[in-house]
N, C-alpha and C positions, 0 to 999 in steps of 0.2 A: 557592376552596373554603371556607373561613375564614367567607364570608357567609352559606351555607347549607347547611355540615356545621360547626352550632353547639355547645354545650351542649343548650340546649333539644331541638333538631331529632332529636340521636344519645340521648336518654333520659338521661344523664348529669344534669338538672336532677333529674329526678324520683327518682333516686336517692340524691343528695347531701340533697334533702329529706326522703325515707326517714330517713337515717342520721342528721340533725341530730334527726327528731323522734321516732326510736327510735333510740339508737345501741345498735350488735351490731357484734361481729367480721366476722362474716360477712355484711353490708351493705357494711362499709369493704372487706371482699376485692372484694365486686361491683364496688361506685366506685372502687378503684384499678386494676380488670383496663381497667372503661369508662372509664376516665382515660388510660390506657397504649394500648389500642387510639385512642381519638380522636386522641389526639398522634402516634401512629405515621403515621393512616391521612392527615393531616393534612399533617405536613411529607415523606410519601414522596414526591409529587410534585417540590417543587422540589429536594430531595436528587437524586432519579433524575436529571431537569433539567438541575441543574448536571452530574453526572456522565458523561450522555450526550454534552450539547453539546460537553464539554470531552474527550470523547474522540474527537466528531467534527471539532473545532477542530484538534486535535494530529495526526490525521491526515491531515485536509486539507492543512493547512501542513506538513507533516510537521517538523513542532516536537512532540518528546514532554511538554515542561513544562509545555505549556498544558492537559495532562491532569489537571498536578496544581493549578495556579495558577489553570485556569477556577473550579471547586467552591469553593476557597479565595474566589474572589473575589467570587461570584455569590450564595451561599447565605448570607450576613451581608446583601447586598444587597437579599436579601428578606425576612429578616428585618426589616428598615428600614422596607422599602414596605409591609408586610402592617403594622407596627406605626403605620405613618402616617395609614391610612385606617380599622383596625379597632380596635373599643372596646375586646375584651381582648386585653391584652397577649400579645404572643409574647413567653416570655421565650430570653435566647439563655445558656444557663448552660451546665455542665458537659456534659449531653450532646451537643450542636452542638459544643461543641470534639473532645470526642473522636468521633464522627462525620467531623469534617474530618478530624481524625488515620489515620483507619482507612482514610479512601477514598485518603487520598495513599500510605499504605502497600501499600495494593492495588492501585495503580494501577505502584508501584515494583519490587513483588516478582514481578507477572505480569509485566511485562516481554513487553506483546502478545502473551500467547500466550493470551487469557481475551477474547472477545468479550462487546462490550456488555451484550448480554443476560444473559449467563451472571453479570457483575458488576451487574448491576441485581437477579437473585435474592439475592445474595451479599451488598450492602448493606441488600437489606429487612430478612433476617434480623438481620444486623447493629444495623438502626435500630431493630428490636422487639427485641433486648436490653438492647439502653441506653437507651431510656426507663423501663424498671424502676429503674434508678437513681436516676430522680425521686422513687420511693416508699422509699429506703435513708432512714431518717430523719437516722442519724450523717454521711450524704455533705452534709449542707444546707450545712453549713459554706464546702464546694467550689464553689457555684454550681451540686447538683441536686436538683430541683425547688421553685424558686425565683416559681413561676406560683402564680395565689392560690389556685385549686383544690386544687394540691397539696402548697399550705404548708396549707389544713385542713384538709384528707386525715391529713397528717400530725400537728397537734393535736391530733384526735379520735381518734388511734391512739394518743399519751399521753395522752391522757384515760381511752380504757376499758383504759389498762395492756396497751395490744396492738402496742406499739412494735417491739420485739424478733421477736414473729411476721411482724409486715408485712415487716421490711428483711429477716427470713431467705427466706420466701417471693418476695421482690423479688431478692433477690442468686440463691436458685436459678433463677427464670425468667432474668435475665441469664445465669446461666452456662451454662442448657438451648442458649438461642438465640446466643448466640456460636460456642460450641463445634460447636453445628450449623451454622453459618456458616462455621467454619474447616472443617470436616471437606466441606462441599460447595465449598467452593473447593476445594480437594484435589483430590474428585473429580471437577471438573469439568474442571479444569485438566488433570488426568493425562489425562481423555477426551479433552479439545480433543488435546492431543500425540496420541494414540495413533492419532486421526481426520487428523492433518496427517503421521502417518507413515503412516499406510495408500494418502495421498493422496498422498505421493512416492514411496512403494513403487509405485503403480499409474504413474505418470508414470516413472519408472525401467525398470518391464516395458517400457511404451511406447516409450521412448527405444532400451532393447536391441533390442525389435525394429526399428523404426524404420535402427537402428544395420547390422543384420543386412541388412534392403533397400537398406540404401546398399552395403556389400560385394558382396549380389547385384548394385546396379545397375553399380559399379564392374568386374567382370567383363564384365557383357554391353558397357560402353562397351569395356573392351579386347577384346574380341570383334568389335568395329566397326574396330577395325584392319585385319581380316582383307579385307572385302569394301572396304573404301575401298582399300587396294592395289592388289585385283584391277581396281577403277574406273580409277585414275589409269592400270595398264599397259595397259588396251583401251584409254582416251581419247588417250595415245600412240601408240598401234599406227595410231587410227583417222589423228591429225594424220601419220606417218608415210605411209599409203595413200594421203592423198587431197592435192591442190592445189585443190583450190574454195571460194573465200574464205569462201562462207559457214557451208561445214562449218567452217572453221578458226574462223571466231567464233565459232560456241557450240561447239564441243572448247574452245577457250581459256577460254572463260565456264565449261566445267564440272570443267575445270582447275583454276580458281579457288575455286570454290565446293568442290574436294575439298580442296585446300589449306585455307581455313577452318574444313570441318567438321574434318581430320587435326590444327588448330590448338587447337581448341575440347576436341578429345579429349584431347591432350597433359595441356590444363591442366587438367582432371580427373583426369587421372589422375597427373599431379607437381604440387607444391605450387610445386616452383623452377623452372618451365616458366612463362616470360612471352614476354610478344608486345606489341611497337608499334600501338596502336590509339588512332584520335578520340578525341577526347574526344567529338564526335558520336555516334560507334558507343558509346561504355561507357554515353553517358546514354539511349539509346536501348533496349540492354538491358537497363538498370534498368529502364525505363518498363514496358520488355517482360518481368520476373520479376516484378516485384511490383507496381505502381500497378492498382486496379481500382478497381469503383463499393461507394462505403462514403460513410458522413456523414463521413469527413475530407476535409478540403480539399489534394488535394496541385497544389503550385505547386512553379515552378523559376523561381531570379533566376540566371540562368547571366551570370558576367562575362569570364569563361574565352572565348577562339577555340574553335569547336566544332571549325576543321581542328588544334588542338594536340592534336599524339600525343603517350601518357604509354605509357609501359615495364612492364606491369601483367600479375598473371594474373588475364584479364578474370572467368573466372567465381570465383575467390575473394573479389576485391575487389568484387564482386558481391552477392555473399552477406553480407561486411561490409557493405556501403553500406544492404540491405536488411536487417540486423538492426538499425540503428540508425534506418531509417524505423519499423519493427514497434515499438523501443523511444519512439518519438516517438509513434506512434499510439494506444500504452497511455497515455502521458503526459496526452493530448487528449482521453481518451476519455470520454463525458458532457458534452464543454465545448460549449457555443452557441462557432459559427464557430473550432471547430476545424482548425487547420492547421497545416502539416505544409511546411516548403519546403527544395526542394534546393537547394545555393548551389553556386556555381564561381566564384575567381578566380586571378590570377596576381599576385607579388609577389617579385620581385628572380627572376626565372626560373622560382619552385617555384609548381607547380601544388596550390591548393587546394578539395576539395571539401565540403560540410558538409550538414549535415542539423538541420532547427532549428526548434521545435516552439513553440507559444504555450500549454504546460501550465503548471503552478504550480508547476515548477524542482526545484531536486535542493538539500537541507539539506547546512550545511557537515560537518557529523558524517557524511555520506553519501557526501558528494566522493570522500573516499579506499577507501570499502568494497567501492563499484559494479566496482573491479578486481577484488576479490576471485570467483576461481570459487565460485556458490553460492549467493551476497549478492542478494537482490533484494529488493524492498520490497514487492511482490506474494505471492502467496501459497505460491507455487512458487519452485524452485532457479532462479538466472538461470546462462547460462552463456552469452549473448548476447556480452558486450562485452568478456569473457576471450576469446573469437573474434577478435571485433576487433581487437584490442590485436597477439594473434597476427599475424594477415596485413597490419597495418600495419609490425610488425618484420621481415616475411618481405621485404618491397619497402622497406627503411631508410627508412619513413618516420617523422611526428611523428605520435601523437594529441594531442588537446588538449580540453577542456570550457571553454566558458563557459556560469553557471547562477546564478541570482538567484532567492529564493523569491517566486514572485508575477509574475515574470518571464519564464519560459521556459527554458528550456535548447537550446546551440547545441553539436551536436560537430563537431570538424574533422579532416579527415584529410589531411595537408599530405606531397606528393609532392617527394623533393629534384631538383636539376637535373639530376643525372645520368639522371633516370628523366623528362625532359622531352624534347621537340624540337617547331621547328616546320615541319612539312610542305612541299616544296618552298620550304625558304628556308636561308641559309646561319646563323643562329640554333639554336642549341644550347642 
């Protein structure tokens, strides 16, 4: 920008020329307002720049310091490079420092509740306040405006005795555009909340109802008592009438199959209702509740006996298994070769399963929060892994995390031996 939004280009030359060959008060107003806007319009860019990148750095990584340390570290940088290749100087004085001050402090006090955007208006205003500063004559002392433009700006304000009127006129524009500045961060802040509680308000309604279908569906499943009974007493009646082998094989097949679904309903409807099943059968209805066609990759490295039965209520531990896929898939999501893999293995008897993602991992400041009911780093309440945690204590088992930034993250849900066996064999 520096090459062709010049002096010359923005009219600033021919003004300064004005004022050298008629000096007037009211010429030096014009060249210090066209002084003030060209500086603004000039370093808004890499200000902005730094400030976006580093808020997309810190949440990528989700490391919050690189919010404040990207700007800090960037925007000196380019002061460097723009002074290396351009004839006049940038100078980096007083208001660059306080500039970096204000965006670290904004960056501290939002405390993510202020999207980019809303903080890229919020600094403009900001950056059109303190460049006024350049033109406070008494501030030169400090390091503002220290640039040769606005060191003769400012001689030729003591020259025609108009010293006092510039820096008072200067100091009210600072104070106009600050104060505007604070006052829309205010309000934009108070909006963001008020727009992220309307949007948990609406996801809340949802849940209750949602919550209200689960109770309905909970009745009609015990309602399914009723006629599965009535099944199992004909399908004895019929094995009691009849001797013909092949009636008795499928009366015994649908024997079995009432027993299953009377199994199936149990553990819906008790949380402490478990049942001996495959590890075959539990990975199979994982496959069969949540795996579908999506840009994730989902794999299984099963090391686990598919014939080892674990001691589980299949459709809880279910539902666990598949909240911690759903939280792997959020993890992945946007990533080229996205994946997503179930594990199983065995270790001194205990059965373990896991679910392990190639996203860009969970912050150590985050390790411990992710329990917390509520805590999610998306945009909504999480109440996923408070679940988890739940039904992994309801079957005495372990959770566990492993998670490196940049790395992935792997959770584990580790079954003890009592809640193990292996199928037609004297191993326990």
């Amino acid at each position: 920008m520096p090459l062709w939004l010049n002096v010359e280009s923005s009219g600033l030359a021919t003004l300064l020329e004005q004022l050298r060959e008629d000096p007037s008060g009211h010429t030096l107003m014009l060249v210090a307002f066209a002084l003030v806007m060209l500086n603004t319009i000039r370093a808004l860019p890499h200000y902005l720049g730094a400030l976006l990148l580093g808020d997309e750095l810190g949440t990528r990584l989700n490391k919050s310091w690189l919010k404040v340390v990207v700007p800090l570290t960037v925007i000196p940088l380019v002061y460097l490079i723009i002074n290396g290749y351009h004839s006049l100087s940038y100078h980096f004085g007083g208001p660059a420092l306080l500039l970096l001050i204000s965006i670290s402090i904004l960056h501290m006090l939002d405390k993510g509740r202020l999207r980019p955007v809303f903080k890229s208006v919020v600094i403009g205003q900001v950056l059109l306040g303190i460049q006024w500063l350049d033109m406070v004559l008494f501030l030169s002392a400090f390091g503002f405006g220290g640039g040769p433009i606005s060191t003769e700006v400012k001689q030729m304000a003591e020259q025609l005795d108009f010293g006092f009127t510039l820096s008072f006129y200067s100091l009210v524009f600072c104070a106009v555009f600050i104060i505007n500045a604070l006052v829309l961060a205010v309000y934009l802040t108070v909006s963001e909340q008020k727009w992220r509680i309307r949007q948990d308000l609406h996801r809340a309604r949802h849940q209750v109802a949602e919550s209200r279908s689960g109770r309905e569906a909970l009745h009609l499943v015990h309602d399914l008592k009723t006629p599965l009974s009535l099944m199992e007493g004909l399908n004895s009646l019929i094995q009691l009438k009849t001797s013909d082998p092949e009636i008795l094989r499928y009366t015994n097949k649908i024997a079995s199959s009432i027993q299953s679904t009377s199994d199936m309903v149990s553990e819906i409807l008790y949380h402490e209702k478990k049942n001996w099943c495959t590890m075959k059968t539990f990975i199979e209805y994982v496959r069969a509740n949540k795996l579908s066609e999506s840009a994730t990759i989902y794999q299984f490295e099963l090391e686990a006996d598919e014939e080892i039965e674990i001691h589980i209520n299949k459709i809880r531990m279910t539902r666990a298994l598949v909240n911690l896929i759903d939280n792997a898939s959020d993890a992945v999501e946007g990533k080229e070769q996205a994946t997503v893999t179930i594990r199983s293995k065995v270790s001194d008897g205990k059965v373990a399963i896991g679910v392990e993602d190639n996203g860009e991992g969970i912050s150590e400041e985050n390790k411990e929060k992710i329990w917390n009911a509520g805590f999610s780093t998306k945009s909504h309440p999480g109440v996923g892994l408070t679940f988890v945690q739940n039904v992994v204590k309801e079957h005495d088992a372990h959770l566990s995390i492993h998670s490196e930034p940049g790395q992935g993250t792997t959770f584990w849900i580790q079954l003890p031996k009592e809640r193990v066996r292996y199928e037609d064999s004297d191993h326990r």
